[in-house]
VMD Tcl script that draws the C-alpha trace (Angstrom):
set ca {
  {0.00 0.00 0.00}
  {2.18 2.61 1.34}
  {6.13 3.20 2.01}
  {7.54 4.51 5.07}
  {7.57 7.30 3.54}
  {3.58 7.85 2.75}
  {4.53 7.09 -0.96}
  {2.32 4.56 -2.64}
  {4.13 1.74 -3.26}
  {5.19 1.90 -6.59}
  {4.76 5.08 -7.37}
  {6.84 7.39 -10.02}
  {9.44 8.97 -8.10}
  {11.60 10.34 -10.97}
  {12.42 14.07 -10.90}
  {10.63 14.41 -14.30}
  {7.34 15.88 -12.04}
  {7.04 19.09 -11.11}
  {8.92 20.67 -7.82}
  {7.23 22.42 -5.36}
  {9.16 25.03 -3.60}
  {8.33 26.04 -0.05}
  {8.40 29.55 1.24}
  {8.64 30.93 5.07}
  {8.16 34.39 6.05}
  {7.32 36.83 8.80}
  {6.99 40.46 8.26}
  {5.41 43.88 10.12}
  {2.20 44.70 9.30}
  {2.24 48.54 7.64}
  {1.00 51.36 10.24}
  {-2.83 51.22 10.25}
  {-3.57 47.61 9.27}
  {-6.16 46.11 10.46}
  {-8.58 42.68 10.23}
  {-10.63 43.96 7.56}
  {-7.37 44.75 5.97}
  {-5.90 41.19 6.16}
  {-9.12 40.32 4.69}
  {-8.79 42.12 1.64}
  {-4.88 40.99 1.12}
  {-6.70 37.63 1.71}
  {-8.99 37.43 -0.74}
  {-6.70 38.67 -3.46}
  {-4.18 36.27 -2.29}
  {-6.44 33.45 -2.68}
  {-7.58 34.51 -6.35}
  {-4.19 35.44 -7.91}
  {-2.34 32.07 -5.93}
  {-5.78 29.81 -6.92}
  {-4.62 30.39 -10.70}
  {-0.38 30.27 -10.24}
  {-0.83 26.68 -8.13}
  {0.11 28.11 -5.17}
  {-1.09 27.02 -1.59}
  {-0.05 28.01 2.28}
  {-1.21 29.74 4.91}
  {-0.98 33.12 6.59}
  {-1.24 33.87 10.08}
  {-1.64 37.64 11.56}
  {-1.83 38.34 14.79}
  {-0.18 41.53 17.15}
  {0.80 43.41 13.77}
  {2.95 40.32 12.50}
  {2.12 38.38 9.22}
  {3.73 34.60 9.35}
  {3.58 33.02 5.62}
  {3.84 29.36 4.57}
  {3.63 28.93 0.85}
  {3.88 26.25 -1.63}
  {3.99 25.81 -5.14}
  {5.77 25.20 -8.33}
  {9.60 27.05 -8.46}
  {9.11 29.31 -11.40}
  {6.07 30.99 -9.87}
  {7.25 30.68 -6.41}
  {10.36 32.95 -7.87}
  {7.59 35.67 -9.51}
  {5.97 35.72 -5.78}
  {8.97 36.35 -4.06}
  {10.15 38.86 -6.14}
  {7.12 40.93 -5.56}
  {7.01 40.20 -1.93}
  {10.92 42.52 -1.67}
  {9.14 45.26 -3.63}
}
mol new
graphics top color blue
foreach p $ca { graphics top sphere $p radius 0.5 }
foreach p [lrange $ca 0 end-1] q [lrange $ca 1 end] { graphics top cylinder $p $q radius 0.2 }
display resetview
């Protein structure tokens, strides 16, 4: 059934499939940011990162964004390039 890994046994392994990269950030939340705020950064998030294959999750609390995202490498590079600007 499965590996000890969680890989179904037999599965394709090669690197011929797609590679997700993996992303960690934290960063300050911009003076006057607030929970309707995240919302709206939400939502677009969600829309633009529904259509690039990107997943994760974002956690705000005490004026501090904490980022885990996921997807393939060449749009993981676009996201992170517009994340410095």
């Amino acid at each position: 059934m499965f590996d000890e890994f969680g890989f179904p046994r037999g599965a394709d392994l090669s690197d011929d499939g797609p590679t997700l990269c993996t992303f960690v950030y934290c960063s300050r939340a911009a003076e006057g940011v607030d929970e309707i705020e995240v919302g709206r950064i939400v939502e677009t998030a969600q829309t633009r990162n529904l259509a690039r294959s990107i997943t994760g999750v974002l956690v705000f609390g005490s004026g501090v964004f904490f980022q885990l995202i996921e997807g393939p490498t060449a749009q993981m590079k676009k996201l992170r390039a517009s994340l410095y600007r």
